[in-house]
matplotlib code that plots the C-alpha trace (Angstrom):
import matplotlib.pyplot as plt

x = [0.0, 2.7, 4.8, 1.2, 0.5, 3.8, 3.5, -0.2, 1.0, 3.6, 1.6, -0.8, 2.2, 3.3, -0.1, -0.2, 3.4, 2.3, -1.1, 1.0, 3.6, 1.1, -0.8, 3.0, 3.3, -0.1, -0.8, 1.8, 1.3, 2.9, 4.4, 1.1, -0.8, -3.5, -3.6, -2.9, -2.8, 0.0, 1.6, 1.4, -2.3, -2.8, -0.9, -2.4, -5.7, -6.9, -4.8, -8.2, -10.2, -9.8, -9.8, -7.2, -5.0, -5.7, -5.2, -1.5, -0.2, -1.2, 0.4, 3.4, 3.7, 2.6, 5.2, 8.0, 6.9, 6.0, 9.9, 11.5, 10.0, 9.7, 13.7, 13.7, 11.6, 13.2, 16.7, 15.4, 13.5, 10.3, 8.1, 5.7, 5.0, 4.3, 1.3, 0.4, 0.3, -1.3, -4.4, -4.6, -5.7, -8.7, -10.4, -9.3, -11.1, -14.4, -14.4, -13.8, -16.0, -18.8, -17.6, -17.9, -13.8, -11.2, -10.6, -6.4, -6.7, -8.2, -6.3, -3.6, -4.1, -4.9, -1.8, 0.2, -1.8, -1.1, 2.7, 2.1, 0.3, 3.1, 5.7, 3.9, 2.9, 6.3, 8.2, 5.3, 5.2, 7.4, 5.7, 8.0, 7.8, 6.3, 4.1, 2.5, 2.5, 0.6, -1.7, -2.2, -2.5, -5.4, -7.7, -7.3, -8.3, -11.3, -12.2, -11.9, -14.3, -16.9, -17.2, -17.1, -19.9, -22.2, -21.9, -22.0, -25.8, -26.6, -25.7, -25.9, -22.2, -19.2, -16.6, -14.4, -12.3, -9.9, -9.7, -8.5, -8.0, -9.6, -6.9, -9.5, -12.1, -9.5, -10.6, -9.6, -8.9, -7.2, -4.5, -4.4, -4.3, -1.5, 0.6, 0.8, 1.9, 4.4, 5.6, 5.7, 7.3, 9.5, 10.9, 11.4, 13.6, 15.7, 16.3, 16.7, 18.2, 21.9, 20.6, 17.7, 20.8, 22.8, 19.9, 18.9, 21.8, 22.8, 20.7, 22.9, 26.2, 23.5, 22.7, 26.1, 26.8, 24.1, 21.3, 17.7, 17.1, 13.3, 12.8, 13.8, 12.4, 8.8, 9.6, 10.0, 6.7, 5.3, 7.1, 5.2, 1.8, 1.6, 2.9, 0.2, -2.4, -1.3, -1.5, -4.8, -7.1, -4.6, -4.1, -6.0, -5.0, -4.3, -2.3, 0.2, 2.3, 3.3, 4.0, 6.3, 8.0, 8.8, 10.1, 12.9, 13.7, 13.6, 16.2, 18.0, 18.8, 21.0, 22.0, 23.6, 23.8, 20.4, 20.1, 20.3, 18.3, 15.6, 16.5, 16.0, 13.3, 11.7, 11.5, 10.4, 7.6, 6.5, 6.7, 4.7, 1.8, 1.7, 1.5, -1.3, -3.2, -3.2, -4.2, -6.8, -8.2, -8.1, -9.2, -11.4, -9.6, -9.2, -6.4, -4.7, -4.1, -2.4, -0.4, 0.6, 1.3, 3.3, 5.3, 5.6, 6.6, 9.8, 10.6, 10.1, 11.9, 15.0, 15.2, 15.2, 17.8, 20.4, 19.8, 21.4, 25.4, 27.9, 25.1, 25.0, 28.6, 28.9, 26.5, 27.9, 31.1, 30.2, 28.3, 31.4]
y = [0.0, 2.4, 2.4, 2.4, 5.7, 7.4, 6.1, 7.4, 11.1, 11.4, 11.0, 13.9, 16.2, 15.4, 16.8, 19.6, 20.4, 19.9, 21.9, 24.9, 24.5, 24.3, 27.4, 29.6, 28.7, 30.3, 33.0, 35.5, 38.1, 41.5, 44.1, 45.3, 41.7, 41.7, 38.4, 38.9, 36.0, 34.4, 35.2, 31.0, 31.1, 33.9, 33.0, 29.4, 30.4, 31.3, 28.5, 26.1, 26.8, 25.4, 28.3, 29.5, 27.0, 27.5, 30.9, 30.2, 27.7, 30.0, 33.3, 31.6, 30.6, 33.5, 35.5, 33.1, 33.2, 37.0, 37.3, 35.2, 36.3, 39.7, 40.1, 39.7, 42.6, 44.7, 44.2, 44.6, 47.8, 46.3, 47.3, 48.9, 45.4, 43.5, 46.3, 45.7, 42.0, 42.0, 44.3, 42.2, 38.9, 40.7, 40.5, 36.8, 36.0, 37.5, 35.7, 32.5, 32.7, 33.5, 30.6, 28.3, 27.3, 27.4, 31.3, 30.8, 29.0, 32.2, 34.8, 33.3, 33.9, 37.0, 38.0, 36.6, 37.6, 41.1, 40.4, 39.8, 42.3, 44.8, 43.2, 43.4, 47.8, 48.1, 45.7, 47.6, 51.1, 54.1, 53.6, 52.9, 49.7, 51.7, 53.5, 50.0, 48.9, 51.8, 51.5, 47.7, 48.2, 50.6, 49.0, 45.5, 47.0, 48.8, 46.2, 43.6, 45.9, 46.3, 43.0, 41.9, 45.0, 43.1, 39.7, 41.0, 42.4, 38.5, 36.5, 38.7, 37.3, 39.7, 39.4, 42.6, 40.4, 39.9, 43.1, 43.9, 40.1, 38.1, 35.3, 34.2, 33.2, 30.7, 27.0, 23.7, 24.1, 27.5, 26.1, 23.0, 25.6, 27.8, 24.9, 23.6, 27.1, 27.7, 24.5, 25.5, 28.8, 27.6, 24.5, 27.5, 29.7, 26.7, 25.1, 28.7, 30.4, 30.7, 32.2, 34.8, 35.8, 36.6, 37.7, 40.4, 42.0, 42.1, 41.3, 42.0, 39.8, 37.2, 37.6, 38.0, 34.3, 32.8, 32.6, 32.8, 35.8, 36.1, 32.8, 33.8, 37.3, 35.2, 32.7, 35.7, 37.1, 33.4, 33.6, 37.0, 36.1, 32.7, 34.3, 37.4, 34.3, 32.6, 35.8, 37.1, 35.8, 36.8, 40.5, 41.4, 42.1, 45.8, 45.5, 42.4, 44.7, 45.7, 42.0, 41.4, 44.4, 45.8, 42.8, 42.6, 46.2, 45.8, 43.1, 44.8, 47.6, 45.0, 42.7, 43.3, 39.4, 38.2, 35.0, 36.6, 39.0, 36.3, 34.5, 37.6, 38.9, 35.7, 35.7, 39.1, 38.4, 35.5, 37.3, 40.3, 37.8, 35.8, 39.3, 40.4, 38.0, 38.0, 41.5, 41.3, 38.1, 40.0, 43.5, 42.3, 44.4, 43.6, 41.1, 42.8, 46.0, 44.5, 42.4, 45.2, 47.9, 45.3, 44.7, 48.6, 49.4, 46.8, 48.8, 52.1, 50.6, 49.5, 52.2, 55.1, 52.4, 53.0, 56.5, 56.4, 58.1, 55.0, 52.2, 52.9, 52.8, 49.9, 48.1, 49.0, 48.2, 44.6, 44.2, 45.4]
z = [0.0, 1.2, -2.0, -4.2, -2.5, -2.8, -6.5, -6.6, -4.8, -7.3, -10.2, -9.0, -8.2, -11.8, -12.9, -11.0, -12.5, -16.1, -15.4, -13.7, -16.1, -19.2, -17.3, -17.1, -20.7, -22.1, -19.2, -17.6, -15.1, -16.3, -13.5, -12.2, -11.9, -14.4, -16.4, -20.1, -22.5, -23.9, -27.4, -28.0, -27.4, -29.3, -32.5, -32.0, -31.4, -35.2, -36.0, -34.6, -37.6, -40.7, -43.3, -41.2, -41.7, -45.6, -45.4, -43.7, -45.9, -49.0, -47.0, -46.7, -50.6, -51.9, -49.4, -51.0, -54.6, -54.9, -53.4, -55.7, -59.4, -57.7, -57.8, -60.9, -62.4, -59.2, -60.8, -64.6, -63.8, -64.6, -62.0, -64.3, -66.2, -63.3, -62.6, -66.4, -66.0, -62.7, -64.1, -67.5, -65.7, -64.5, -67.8, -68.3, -64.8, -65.4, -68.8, -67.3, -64.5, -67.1, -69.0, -66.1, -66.4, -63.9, -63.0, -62.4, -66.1, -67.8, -65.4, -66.4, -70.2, -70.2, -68.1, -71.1, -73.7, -72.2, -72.7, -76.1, -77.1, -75.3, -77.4, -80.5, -79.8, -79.2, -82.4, -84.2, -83.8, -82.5, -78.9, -76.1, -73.9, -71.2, -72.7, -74.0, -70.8, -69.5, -72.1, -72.2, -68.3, -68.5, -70.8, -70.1, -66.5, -67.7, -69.7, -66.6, -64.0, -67.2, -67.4, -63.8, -63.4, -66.3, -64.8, -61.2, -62.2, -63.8, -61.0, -57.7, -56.6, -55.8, -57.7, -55.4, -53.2, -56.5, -56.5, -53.0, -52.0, -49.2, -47.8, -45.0, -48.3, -49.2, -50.3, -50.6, -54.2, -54.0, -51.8, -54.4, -57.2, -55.5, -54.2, -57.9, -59.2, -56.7, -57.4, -60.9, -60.6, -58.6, -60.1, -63.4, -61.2, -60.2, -63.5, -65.4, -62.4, -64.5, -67.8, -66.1, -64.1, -67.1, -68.9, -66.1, -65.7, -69.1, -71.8, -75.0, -73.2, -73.0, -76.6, -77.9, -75.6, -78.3, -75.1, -76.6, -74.9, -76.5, -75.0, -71.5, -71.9, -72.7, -69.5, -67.2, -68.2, -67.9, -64.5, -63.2, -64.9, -62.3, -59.6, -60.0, -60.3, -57.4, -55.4, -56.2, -53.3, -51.1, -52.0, -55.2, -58.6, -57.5, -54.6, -56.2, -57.1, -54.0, -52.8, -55.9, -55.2, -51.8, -49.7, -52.9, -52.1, -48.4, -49.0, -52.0, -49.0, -47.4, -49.4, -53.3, -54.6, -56.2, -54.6, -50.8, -52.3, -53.6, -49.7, -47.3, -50.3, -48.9, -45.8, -45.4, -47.6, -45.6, -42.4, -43.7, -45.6, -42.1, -40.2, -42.4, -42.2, -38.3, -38.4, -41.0, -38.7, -35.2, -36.5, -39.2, -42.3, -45.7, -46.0, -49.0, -47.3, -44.3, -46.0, -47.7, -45.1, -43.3, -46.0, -46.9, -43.0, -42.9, -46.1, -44.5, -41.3, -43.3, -45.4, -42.6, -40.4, -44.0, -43.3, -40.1, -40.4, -41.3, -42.2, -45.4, -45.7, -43.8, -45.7, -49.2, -48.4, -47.2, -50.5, -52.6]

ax = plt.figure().add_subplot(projection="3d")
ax.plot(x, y, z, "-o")
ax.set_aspect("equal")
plt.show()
């Protein structure tokens, strides 16, 4: 009996030390007593529901992809045709909803067909490459809300949160359909990494080295045009562009080489898509938005901190 109940007694003060220990973990007491919860049980709280979870997984590949492709146009100057791209797909959406086909299939066309049709104003004509862009970019974009208005009035659905993105809506099949083109855009960045390197920072050295330049120059926009249609439930067709573009600048502040640029690009992009969506979960805001104010404040954090006397020198001379 005596050693069962020193056996029994230790079990129960084992309990009470996991309880109290499990309690110190998810509560603390700050300097004036009151009982405040725990940062684990607040960022695994939202974490108990299931579109949640789907909303995580998709911040975190859109964060990573955005990045990676983003680098890219941020080295190449080619800011303004990931805004072109990222307002063409809206027409290609509306069609395909109408059409009763898969929305990422028909956003994804019309994002290239954009490209195209770019290219072709600007072999064509006497217009400059940015001018088509901003021209290609305005009425594909007019054309998109028209007919996102018409079909809107047919079938009483709201068609908005591409605009301005809702990561919380998130299915089943969107986290399917973004895994898949992250998978793809990725495994296109690893196998072409080499030749979009040479071919970004100069494009006539890769053309005098016999690389098909047109072909990589058409891959890059293939590149941008998934990765806009991977991110468009999380922040919108309008706000993309500041995904694809800002955590690459954030890193491009400290770091010169393009693959730390594409890593720290990364995980900056990550961390400001996870951050959003907490905030647009607990304060009930448009997920878009606060992913990308996030994102635009550790650019505006980093950028003021290379302000600072002798950063900016210390920083350029570890890059040199």
């Amino acid at each position: 009996m005596f050693p069962h109940s020193i056996s029994h007694g230790t079990r129960n003060l084992h309990n009470r030390i996991n309880y109290w220990s499990l309690h110190a973990l998810i509560y603390q007491r700050n300097q004036d007593g009151v009982l405040v919860m725990g940062m684990f049980q607040i960022l695994m709280e939202p974490l108990t529901y299931g579109f949640m979870q789907r909303s995580l997984v998709v911040a975190i590949l859109v964060g990573f992809i955005c990045a990676v492709v983003g680098s890219y146009l941020m080295v190449q100057r080619l800011a303004l045709l990931g805004d072109a791209i990222s307002h063409s797909v809206l027409p290609g959406l509306a069609i395909s909803y109408w059409m009763g086909v898969n929305i990422f299939l028909g956003a994804f066309v019309a994002g290239v067909f954009s490209t195209v049709i770019i290219a072709w104003i600007k072999l064509r004509s006497p217009i400059k490459e940015d001018a088509a862009m901003g021209i290609v970019l305005s009425s594909f974009f007019a054309l998109g809300v028209t007919l996102i208005t018409l079909i809107q009035k047919d079938n009483k659905i709201d068609l908005n949160h591409f605009l301005f993105g809702n990561i919380l809506g998130v299915t089943p099949d969107d986290v399917e359909g973004t895994a898949v083109i992250a998978f793809i855009v990725l495994a296109l960045v690893r196998s072409l990494y080499k030749e979009l390197l040479f071919y970004t920072f100069d494009p006539l050295g890769a053309k005098v080295a016999g690389l098909p330049v047109n072909w990589l120059n058409f891959g890059l926009m293939v590149l941008i045009a998934l990765t806009i249609v991977a991110s468009m439930k999380s922040v919108g067709v309008i706000l993309v562009l500041s995904l694809l573009i800002t955590p690459g600048a954030t890193a491009y502040l400290l770091v010169k080489r393009l693959h730390l640029v594409m890593l720290l690009g990364s995980a900056i992009g990550i961390v400001s898509s996870v951050a959003g969506l907490y905030l647009s979960y607990f304060y009930n805001l448009a997920s878009g938005p606060a992913i990308v104010l996030v994102a635009s404040g550790f650019f505006g954090i980093v950028f003021l901190f290379n302000q600072l006397p002798g950063v900016h020198g210390i920083l350029h001379h570890g890059k040199s």
